[in-house]
N, C-alpha and C positions, 0 to 999 in steps of 0.2 A: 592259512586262513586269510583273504579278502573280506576287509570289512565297508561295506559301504562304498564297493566299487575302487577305493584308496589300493593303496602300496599293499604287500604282504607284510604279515603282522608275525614276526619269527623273536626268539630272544634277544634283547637285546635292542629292540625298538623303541623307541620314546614318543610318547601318545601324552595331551596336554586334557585333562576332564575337569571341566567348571573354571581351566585356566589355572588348574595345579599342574607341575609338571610329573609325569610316572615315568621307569623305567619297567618295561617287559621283562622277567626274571626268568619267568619260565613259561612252560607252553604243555599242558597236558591234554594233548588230543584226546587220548580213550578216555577221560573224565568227561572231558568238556568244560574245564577249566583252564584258567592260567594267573598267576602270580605277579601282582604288582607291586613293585617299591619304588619311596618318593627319595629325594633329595635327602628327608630328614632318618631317612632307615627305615621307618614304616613301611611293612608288609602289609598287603589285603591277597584274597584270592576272592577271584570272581571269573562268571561264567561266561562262554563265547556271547551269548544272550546277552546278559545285561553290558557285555561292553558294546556288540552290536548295538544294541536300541540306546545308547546312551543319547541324552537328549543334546550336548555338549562334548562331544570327541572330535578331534582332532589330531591328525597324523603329525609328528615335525619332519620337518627334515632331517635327512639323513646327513651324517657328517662328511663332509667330504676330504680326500686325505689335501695336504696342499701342491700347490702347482698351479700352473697360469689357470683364472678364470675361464669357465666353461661359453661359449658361444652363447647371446642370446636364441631360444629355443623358440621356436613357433607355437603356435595354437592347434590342438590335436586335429586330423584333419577327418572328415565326416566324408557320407556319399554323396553331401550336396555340393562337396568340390570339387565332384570328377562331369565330365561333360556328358551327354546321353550317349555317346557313342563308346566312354571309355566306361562307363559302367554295364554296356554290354557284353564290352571285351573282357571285365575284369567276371562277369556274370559265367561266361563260357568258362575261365580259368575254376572256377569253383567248380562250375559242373564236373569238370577233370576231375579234381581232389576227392568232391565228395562218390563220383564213380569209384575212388578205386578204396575210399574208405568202406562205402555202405553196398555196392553194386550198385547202386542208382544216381542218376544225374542231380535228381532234388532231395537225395537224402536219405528217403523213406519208402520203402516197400508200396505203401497206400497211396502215393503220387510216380506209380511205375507209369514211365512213358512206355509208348508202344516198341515192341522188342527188348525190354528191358525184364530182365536181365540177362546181358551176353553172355555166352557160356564161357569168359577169359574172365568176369568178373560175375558170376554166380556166388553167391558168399554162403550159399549151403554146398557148394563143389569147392571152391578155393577158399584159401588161406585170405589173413590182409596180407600178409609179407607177400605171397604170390600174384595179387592183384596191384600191388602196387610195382612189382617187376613187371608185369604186362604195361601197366600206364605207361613206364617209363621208355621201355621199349615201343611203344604204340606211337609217343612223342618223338622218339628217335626216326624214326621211319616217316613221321609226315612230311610232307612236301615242305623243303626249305620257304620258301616268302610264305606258305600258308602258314607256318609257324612262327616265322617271325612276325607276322601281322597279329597275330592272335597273341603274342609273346608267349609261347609255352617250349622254343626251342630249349629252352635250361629249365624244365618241369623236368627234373631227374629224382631218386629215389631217393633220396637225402631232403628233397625238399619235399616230397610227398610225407617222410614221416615229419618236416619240420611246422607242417599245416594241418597235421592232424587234429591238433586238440584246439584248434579254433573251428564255429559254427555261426551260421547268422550272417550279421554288420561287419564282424571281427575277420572273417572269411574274408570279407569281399572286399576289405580294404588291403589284406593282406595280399590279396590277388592282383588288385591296384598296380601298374607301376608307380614307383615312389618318387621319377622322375615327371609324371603327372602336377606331381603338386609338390615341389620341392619347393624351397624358401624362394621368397627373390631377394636378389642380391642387390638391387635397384642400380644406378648407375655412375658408375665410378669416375664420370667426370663432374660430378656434382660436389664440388666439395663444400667448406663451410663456408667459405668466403663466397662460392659462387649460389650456396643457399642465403646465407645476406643479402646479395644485389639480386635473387629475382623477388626475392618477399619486400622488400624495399621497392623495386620496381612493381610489385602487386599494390601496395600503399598506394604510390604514387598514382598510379594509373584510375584508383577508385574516386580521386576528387577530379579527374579530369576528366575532358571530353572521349569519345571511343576512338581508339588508337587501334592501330593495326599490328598484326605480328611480328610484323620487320621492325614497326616503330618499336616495340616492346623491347626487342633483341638487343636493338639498338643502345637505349635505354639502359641494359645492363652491361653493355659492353663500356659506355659512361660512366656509370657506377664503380666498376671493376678497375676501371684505368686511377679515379680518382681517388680511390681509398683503397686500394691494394695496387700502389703504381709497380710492385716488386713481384707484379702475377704475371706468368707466363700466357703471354695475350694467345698461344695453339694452343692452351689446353683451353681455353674459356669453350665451354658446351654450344655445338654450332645451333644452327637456325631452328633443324629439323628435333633436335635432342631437343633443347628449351621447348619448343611444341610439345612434343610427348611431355615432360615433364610440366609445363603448363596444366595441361589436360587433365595428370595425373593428381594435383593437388588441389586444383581449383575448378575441376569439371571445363565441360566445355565453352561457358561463359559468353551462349550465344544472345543472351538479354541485352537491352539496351543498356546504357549507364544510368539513368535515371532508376530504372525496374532493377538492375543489378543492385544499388546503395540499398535500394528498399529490405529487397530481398536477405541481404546479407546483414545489414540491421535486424531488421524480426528473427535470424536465425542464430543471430549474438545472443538476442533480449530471450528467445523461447518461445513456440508455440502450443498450443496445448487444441483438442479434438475439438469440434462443432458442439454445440449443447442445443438440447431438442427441450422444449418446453409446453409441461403437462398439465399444469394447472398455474392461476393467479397466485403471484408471490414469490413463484419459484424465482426467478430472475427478476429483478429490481434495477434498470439501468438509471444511472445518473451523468448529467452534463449540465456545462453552466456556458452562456452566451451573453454577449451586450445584448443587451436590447434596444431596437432598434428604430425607440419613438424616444424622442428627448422629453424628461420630467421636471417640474417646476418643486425644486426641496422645497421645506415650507418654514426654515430658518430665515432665508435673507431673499429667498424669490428667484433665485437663480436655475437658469437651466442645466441640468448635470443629467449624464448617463446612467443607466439602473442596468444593476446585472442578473438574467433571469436566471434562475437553476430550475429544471423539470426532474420529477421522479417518472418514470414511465416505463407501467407493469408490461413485461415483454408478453407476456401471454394473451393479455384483451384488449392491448395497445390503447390505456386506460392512462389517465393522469391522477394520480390519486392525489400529490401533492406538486403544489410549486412557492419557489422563496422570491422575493426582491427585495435589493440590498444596492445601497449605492455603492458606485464604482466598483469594488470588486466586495465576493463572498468570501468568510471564513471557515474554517473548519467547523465551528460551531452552529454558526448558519448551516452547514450541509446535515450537520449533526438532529437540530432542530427539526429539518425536514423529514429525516428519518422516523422520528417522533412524529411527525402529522402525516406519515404516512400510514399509521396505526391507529389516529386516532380521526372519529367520525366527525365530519365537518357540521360545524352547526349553521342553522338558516339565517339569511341574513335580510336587512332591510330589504323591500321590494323585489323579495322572492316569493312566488304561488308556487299555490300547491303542485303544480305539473312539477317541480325540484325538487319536490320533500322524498325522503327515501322511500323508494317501491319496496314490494317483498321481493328480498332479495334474500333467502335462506334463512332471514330473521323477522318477522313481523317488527311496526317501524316504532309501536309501542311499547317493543322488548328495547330495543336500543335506545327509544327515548329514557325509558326507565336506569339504565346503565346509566346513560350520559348525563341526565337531566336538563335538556334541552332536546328541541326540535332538530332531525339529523337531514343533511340536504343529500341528493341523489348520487353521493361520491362514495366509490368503495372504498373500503380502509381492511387495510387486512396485516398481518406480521410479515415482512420479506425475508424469504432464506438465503439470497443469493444477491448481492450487491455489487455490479458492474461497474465501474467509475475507468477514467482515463488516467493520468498521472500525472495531474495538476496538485500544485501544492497542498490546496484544501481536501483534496482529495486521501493523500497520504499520509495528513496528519494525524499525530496521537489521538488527538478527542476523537476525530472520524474513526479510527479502530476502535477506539472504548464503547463509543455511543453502537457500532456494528457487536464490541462483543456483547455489551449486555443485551440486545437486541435480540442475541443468538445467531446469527447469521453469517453466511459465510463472503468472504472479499474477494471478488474473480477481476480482476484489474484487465480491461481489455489492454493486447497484445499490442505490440510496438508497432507502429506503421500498418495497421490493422483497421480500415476504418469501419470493416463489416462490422465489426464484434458491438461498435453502437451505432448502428447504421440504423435503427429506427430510432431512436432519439435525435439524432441528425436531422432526418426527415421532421421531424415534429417540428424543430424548430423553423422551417422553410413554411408547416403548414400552419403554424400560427400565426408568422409574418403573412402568410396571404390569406389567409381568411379571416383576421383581426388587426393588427401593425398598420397594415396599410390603408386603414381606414381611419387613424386614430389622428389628431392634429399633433405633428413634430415628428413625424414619420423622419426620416434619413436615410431610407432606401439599402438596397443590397450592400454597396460598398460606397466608396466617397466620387463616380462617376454619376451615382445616380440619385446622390446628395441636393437637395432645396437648395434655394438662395439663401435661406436663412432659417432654418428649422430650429432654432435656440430662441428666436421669435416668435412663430408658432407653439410654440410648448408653450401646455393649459393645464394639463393634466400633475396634482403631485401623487406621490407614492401611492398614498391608500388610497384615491381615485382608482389607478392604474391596475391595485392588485384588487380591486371589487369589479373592476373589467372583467379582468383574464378569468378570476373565479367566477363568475356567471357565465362567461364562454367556455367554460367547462363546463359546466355542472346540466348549462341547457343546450348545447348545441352538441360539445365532440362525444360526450358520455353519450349519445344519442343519434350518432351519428351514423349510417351506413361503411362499413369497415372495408368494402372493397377486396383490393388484392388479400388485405388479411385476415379473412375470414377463416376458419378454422378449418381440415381437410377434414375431420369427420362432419360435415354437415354443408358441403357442396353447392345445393339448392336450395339454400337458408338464408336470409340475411339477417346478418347480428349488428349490432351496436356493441361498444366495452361492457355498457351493463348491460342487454342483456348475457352477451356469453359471460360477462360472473355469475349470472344469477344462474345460466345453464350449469355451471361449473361448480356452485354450491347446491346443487341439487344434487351431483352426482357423489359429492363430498363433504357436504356439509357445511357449517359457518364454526369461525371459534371465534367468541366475544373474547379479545384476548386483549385489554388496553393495558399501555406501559405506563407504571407506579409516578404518582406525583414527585416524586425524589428523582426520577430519569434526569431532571434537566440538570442535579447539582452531580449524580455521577461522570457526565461526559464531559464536564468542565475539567480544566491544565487545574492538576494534582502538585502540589507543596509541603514537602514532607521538613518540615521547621518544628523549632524548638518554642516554647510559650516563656517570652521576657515577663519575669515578676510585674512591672510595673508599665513594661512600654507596648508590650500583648505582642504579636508577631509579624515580622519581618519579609513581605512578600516583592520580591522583583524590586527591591529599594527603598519602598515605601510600609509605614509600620499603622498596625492595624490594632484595633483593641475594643474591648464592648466588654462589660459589667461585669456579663458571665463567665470571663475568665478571670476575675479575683476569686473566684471560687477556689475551696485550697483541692478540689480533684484537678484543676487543670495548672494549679501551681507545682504539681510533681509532673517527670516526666510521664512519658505516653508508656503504656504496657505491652507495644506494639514490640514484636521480634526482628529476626532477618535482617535487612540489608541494612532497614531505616528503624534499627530499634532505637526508645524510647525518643522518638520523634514523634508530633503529631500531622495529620493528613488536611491541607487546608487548601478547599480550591479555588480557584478567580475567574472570573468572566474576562476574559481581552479585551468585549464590548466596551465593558463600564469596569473602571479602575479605582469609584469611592467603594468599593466594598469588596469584601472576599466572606469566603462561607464555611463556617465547621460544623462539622457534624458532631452530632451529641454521641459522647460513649456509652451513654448510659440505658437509654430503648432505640440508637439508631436511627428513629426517625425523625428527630426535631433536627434543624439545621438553623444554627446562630449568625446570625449577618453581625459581620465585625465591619467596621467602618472607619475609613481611614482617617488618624488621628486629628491631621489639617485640615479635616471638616470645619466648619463653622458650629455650633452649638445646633439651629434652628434648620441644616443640613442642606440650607438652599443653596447648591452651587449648581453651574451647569455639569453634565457630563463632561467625563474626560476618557481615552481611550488608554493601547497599550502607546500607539502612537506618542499619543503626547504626554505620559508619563517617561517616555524616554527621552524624549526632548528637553523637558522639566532637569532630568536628571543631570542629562549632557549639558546643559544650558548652566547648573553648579558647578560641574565640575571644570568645566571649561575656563567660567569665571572666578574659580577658589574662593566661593563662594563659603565660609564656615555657617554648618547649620545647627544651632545647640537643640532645635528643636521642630518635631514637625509641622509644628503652625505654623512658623517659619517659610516654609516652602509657598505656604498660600500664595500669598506676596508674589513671589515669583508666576505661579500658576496662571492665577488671573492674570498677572502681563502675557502672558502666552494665548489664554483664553481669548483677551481683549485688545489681541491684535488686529483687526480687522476693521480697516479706515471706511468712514459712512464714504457713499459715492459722492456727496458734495464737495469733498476735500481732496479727489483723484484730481491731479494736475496732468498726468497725461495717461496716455492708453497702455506704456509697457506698466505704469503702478495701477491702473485698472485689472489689467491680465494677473500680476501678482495678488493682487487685491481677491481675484475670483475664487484664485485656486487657495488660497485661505479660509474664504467662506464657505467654498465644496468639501474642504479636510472637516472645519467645522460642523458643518449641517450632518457630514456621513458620522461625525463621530454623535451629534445628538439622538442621529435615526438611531442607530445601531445600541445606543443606551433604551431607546425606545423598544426594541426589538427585544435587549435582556431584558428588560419590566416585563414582556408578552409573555415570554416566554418560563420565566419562573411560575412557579404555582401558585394559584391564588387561593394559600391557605392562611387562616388566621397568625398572625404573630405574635409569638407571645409576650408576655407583661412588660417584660425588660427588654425589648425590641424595640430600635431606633427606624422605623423604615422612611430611608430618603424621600423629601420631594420631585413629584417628578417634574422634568425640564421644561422649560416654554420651548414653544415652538415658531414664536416669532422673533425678529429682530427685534424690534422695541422691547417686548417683554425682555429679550438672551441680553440685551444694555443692562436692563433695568437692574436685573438680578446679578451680575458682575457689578454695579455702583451699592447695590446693598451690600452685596460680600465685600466690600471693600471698606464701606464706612462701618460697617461690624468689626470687620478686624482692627479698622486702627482705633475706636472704640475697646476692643478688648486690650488693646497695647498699650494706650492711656491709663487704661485701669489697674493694670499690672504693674505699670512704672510708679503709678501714684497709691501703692495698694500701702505699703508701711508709711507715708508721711501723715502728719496731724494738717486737717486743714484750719486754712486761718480765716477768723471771721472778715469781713469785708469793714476798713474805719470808713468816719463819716468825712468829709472835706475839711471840716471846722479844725478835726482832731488829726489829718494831714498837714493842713499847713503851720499847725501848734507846734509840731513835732519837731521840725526845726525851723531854722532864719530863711527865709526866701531870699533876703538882698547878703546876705553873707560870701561871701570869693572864696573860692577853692584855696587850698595851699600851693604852694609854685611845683612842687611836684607830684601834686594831682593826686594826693592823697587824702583822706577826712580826717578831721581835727580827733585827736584821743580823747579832748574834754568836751563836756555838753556845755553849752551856753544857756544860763537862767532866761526866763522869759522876760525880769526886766531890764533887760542886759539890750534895752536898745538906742 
């Protein structure tokens, strides 16, 4: 019995079911049974059936007796390894066999070719024995090269009955010569040594320019000489063998070296099929670029770079969202946008009615009512498919978390791939020339076609820039004739992004599907710590604390299992480093701002990032500095904070330059605390909630408020020192100078007399 195409199943075979191992004891064909025992003596009987259909059987190997290992074995070989001419030939040798098995060339009575069947092989007048003595002799008798061409010169009657009980595929391979497709033995001047020096010379040759075959050869015959000097230089594989064996491993390699690195890169990293896109949302590409107008931060006035990120719906080649973020973007930033990618933009100063949302699958009264506000002409919908490249922010944990709760899936475009965002690409070229270049502090394409001074002309700050680009959204490109990409069902149509969503929620509808007020505190970096009794918790250095963990639920550990049991879940913003956030165990939804303990009381400090809490950090550690306590660190903070010399006090231009890029770390770290404020919920706080002031946003003011945090703390530190003494009343002059002798001389070693002196003692 064959089960499942495997080995024969006889007594005595060992078959592994669910991964227990059985032995075959016995075989009762007329039942239809057979007997299995395990390791442990346990007997079962069971049927050819249910070991067939087992959902988990497996054949083992059979034992083999000992003696030299067996030859590695090929790969069974099929009809698609014989060439169209040798499955012709091996087609003729079937026809033989099955003539002299059935009388017919194809087997069967019901496909009799014409004259069939011969009266030598008639199988209601002959025997099989007898028609296969005719075959035999019929092959004897053919004309030598006709038979050697056809290979049937050794079709004798021994191998007619040795082909008998094969029929089909099994027939025709048997018919096969098996010198057709015997193994290759590949080439035995290849040895290991001389396989080192051509993959070594393959290396080598991929950072260089294109070389030629001789050079190649050459190359390894170098290799060979200097790291095997004890090779026999006639056996090293001549010109013509390295060719073929080139060829054989690494194709023909007629590409240039540039397209070759490329090539061979993408096929290290993996490609994956073309994706066709059916409706809005399906594909969500993202990309982040400089931007290429200089902006005025609105801390110290200075000109700095802003980094644009687009989201851009592949289907209606629609912008739903964009971020700007000085210097570079975070993962949370990208995270953020995902979030406004879902959620309906509201209208803004000096926007008409031509921007307010159309009907677009929703009446604009249903979404007002959702949102509660007025919703401007921008689609918002959930993304399934989220394209990104493989830039940092891109790969980060928050960008997975904020994609998983989203539901969505991560398609990372391919390595040296530039199709796969190849319209977001584009976007960014067509907003530099249909807005950029019109804006003052432009910088042009690259630093060839750079201004004289474009850090002079910059007018424009941040939220200037991003009330731009949002109105040249909302009234030009959502509105714009789409051109090349217009949708193939509708040819002789012209669309805009919104119309073709609004075509596209017609066909499928609209889902009002906005993401929960709590999104912004899930996709923040997760801190699985313990709750100090007194000094509350411990995040990246700095120790955090707020009312509501004297509570005695959160003075016992967390209920939480697994990896990080009785630990609790506390997450932090990168942005802004005075706060970190817990969530409530108790309904889930409330989330407690802990604040970090070196606050000041009255919480006015400027922002500070992760940046410069590592710095803070490094900057103690460095100086062995002992800290008994967090306030402690203030101190230090603020010096770090209020680094940054006014420009009257620059003595030359290299302490100007250092001066800049202080006030640019500065300013980016105030924005980006500015951006965490946006971006949390503005839900009520409750009773026992501390929520911070927010930051100035000028120099004057970013002084001001570093000289008050400062004369606060050493106010607090006075009070401290002075908290256990008695104060002493102030005497009057009369009852100073009473107190002792004014013309009285010290003692000669400058000590006070033990005795007092009466008053008329003068």
């Amino acid at each position: 019995m064959a089960a499942r195409g495997f080995l024969q199943i006889a007594p005595g075979r060992r078959v592994a079911l669910n991964g227990i191992e059985w032995t075959i004891e016995a075989v009762h064909g007329q039942y239809g049974r057979l007997v299995l025992t395990d390791d442990d003596g346990r007997t079962e009987t069971r049927s050819f059936r249910w070991l067939i259909n087992h959902p988990d059987l497996r054949l083992l190997p059979k034992a083999e007796a000992s003696g030299p290992p067996s030859p590695v074995a090929q790969q069974p070989r099929t009809l698609a390894d014989l060439t169209k001419d040798q499955l012709e030939r091996a087609r003729l040798r079937a026809a033989h066999v099955l003539e002299a098995e059935t009388g017919f060339r194809e087997g069967h009575p019901a496909r009799a070719l014409p004259g069939e069947p011969r009266p030598a092989y008639d199988p209601d007048r002959t025997t099989l024995t007898e028609r296969r003595r005719s075959k035999a002799a019929e092959m004897e008798a053919l004309f030598r090269p006709e038979a050697v061409r056809l290979g049937l010169q050794h079709l004798s009657y021994r191998t007619l009955m040795r082909l008998s009980g094969l029929s089909g595929d099994s027939l025709l391979l048997a018919c096969a010569d098996g010198r057709w497709t015997r193994r290759r033995s590949g080439h035995r001047s290849i040895t290991e040594e001389v396989r080192e020096a051509i993959f070594a010379v393959k290396a080598e040759c991929r950072e260089r320019a294109g070389l030629s075959l001789a050079a190649r050869h050459r190359l390894m015959h170098q290799y060979m000489r200097e790291r095997f000097p004890a090779f026999p230089t006639e056996r090293i594989p001549s010109r013509w063998t390295f060719a073929t064996v080139w060829e054989e491993w690494f194709g023909p390699g007629g590409a240039r070296p540039r397209y070759g690195r490329t090539t061979e890169a993408a096929a290290e990293a993996g490609v994956s099929g073309r994706v066709v896109v059916h409706r809005p949302g399906q594909v969500l590409v993202l990309d982040s670029t400089p931007m290429p107008v200089k902006l005025r931060e609105t801390v110290f006035g200075d000109a700095v770079t802003a980094t644009l990120t687009l989201a851009l719906d592949l289907y209606t080649h629609g912008l739903p969202a964009f971020r700007l973020t000085l210097q570079s973007d975070t993962s949370v930033d990208v995270a953020m946008l995902l979030r406004d990618v879902m959620l309906p933009l509201p209208m803004r100063d000096g926007w008409g009615e031509d921007m307010e949302w159309p009907y677009a699958g929703a009446p604009a009264d249903v979404i007002a009512e959702f949102t509660g506000h007025r919703v401007a002409a921008l689609p918002f919908f959930a993304p399934e498919t989220v394209t990104t490249d493989h830039g940092g922010p891109y790969k980060n944990h928050d960008l997975v978390e904020a994609e998983r709760e989203i539901g969505c899936r991560i398609l990372p475009a391919r390595v040296l791939r530039q199709t796969d965002k190849f319209a977001v690409e584009r976007q960014f070229l067509t907003v530099q020339t249909m807005l950029f270049e019109h804006l003052l502090g432009f910088t042009g394409g690259d630093v060839a076609d750079r201004g004289t001074d474009p850090e002079r002309d910059a007018s424009l700050t941040l939220a200037q820039a991003e009330h731009i680009i949002a109105t040249w959204i909302v009234q030009i490109w959502q509105n714009r004739k789409l051109g090349e990409y217009a949708p193939s069902w509708a040819p002789g149509e012209d669309h805009s992004p919104n119309t073709l969503f609004a075509a596209a929620m017609e066909q499928g509808g609209f889902d009002l599907d906005f993401p929960e007020p709590s999104f912004y505190y899930k996709v923040l970096r997760k801190h699985h710590v313990k709750i100090h009794p007194r000094r509350g918790v411990k995040i990246l250095g700095l120790w955090y604390h707020d009312p509501v963990l004297d509570e005695p639920r959160f003075q016992q550990p967390s209920a939480r299992g697994g990896r990080h049991a009785r630990q609790w879940v506390v997450r932090s913003d990168r942005r802004d480093r005075r706060q970190v956030f817990l969530q409530d165990d108790a309904d889930h939804e409330t989330w407690h701002i802990l604040r970090w303990r070196g606050l000041t009381p009255d919480g006015e400090i400027p922002a500070f990032s992760d940046k410069t809490a590592g710095a803070l950090l490094a900057h103690v550690k460095a100086n062995n500095i002992r800290i008994h306590s967090e306030s402690e660190l203030l101190e230090h903070l603020l010096g770090i904070l209020s680094s940054v010399t006014p420009v009257d006090q620059w003595p030359s231009q290299a302490k100007k330059r250092a001066g800049k890029k202080r006030r640019v770390a500065q300013a980016r770290e105030i924005t980006r605390a500015q951006a965490a404020a946006a971006d949390r919920p503005a839900a009520p706080a409750p009773a026992n909630e501390q929520v911070p002031v927010e930051m100035p946003v000028a120099w004057a003011e970013h002084a001001r408020t570093i000289d008050h945090v400062v004369d606060a703390d050493r106010r607090r530190r006075r009070e401290e020192a002075l908290a256990g003494t008695r104060p002493v009343a102030p005497a009057t002059l009369h009852a100073a100078l009473n107190r002792r002798r004014m013309f009285r001389l010290p003692p000669p070693d400058g000590s006070e007399a033990a005795t007092t002196v009466r008053e008329d003692d003068t």
